[in-house]
C-alpha positions in Angstrom: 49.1 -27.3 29.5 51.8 -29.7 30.7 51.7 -32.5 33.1 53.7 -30.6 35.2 51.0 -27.8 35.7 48.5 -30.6 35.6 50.1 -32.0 38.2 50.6 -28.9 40.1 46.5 -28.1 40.1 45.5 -31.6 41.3 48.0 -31.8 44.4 46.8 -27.9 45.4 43.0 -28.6 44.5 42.3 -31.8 45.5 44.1 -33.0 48.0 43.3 -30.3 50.5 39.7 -30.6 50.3 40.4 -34.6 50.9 42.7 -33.9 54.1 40.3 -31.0 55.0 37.5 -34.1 56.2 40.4 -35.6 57.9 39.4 -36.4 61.7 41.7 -35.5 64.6 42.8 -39.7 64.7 43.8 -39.1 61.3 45.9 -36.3 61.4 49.4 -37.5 62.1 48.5 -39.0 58.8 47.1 -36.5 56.8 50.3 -34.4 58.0 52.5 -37.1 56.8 50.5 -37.0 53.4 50.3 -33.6 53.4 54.3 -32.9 53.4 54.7 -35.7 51.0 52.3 -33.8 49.0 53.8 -30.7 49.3 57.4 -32.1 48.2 56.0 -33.6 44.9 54.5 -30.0 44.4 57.3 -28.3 44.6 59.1 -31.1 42.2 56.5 -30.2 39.9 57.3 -26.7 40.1 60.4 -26.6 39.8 60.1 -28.8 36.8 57.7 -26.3 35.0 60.2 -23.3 35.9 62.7 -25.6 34.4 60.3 -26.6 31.5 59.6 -23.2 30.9 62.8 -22.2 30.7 63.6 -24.5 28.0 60.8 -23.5 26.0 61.5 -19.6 25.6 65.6 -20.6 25.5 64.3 -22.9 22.4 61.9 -20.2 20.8 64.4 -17.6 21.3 67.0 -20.1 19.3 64.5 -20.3 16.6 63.4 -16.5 16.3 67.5 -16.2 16.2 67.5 -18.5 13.3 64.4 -17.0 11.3 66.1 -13.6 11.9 69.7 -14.8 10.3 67.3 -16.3 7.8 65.8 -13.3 7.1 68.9 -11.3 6.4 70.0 -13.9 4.0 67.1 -13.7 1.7 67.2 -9.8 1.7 70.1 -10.2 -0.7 67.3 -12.2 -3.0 64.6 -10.9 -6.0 61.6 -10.9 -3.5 64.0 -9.7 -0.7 61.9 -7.0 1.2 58.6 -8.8 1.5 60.3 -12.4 2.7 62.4 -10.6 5.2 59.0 -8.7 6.2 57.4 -11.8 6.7 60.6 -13.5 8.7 61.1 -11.1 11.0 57.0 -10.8 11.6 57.7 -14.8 12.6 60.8 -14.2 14.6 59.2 -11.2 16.4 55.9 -13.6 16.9 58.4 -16.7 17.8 59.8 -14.1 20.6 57.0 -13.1 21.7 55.4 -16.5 22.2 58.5 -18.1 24.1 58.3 -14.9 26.8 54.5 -15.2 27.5 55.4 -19.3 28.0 58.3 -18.3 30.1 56.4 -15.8 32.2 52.8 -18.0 33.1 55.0 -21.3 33.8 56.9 -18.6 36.2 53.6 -17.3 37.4 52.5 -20.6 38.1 55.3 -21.7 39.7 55.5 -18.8 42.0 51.8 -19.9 42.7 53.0 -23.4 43.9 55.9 -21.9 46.4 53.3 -19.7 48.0 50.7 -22.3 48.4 53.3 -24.9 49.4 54.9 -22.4 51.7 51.3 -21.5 53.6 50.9 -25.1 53.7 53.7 -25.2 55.9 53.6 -22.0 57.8 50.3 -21.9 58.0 48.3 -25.2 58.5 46.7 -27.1 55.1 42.9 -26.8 56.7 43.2 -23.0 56.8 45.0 -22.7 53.2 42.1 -25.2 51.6 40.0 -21.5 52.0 43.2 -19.4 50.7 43.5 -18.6 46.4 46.5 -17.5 45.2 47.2 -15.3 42.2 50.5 -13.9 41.1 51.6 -11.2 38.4 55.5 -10.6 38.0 56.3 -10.5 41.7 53.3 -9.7 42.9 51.1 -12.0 44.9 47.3 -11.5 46.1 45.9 -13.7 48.4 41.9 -14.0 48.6 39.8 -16.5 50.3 38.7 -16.6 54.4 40.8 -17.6 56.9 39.4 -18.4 60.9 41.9 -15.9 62.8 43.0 -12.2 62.4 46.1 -14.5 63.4 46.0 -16.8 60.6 45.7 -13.5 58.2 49.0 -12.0 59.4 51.1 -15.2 59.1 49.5 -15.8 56.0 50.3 -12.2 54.9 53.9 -12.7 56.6 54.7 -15.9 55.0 54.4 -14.6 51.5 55.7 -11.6 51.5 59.3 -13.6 53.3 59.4 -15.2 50.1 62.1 -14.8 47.6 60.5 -13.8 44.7 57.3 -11.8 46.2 58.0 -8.1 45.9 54.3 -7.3 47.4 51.5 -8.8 48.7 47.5 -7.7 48.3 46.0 -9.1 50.9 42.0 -9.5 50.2 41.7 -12.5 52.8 38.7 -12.2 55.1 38.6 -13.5 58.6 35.6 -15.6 59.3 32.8 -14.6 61.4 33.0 -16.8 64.7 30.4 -19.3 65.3 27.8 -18.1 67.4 
């Protein structure tokens, strides 16, 4: 796992629950933290999108050059099970570069969502939202305090460039009685 992901986890895990104890005196400056917060974690995402990206470029350079191998030593004496075993590597080499590609993607998209219901939807109501993504589609779990809160939420995500559906699985919290 990267620093970048690292990164990425700590800012969305940690520092809401520290700005969720955050009393109203505070709050100018737990905003002011919080959007400071939220810029570093989209840096961070963007650098694992870009990270990613140079990973499957590099292992789809390298399954290239195991292929080329590959046909080279099928004009040799041992020519059929070398080549076997090259293009086994290359295919495995490709293979490995697209699943890199695809969770640094997953996680990034991840990031803009939580980053973008930070924003859109207050940090103490997204400290009780989880977001999961696969391809373009997001799924949002947790509780939120509002039937209003659930809608933007829903909104928010599915305005995003990038998010083809949303699965909404957010509850709305029973009021205090």
């Amino acid at each position: 796992m990267s620093i970048n992901k690292v990164l990425v986890i700590v800012c969305f895990v940690t520092v809401p629950v520290l700005l969720s104890s955050c009393t109203e005196n505070n709050r100018s400056n737990a905003d002011i933290y919080a959007k400071d917060i939220q810029k570093e974690a989209k840096d961070a995402a963007r650098k694992a999108d870009q990270a990613a990206k140079e990973l499957a470029h590099a292992a789809k350079r390298e399954a290239r050059e195991l292929d080329q191998h590959a046909q080279d030593v099928m004009n040799g004496p041992a020519a059929d099970k070398a080549a076997q075993k090259l293009h086994s590597a290359a295919r495995d080499a490709r293979r490995a570069g697209n699943e890199t590609k695809d969770e640094a993607g997953r996680l990034a998209l991840i990031t803009k969502v939580k980053s973008a219901l930070i924003n859109d939807v207050g940090l103490k109501t997204v400290t009780k939202i989880d977001v999961d993504a696969a391809g373009h589609v997001v799924t949002l779990y947790g509780t939120v305090p509002t039937v209003d809160d659930k809608r933007r939420a829903e909104a928010t995500v599915s305005s995003m460039s990038g998010v083809e559906q949303v699965i909404d699985k957010l509850l709305v919290e029973a009021p205090a009685s």
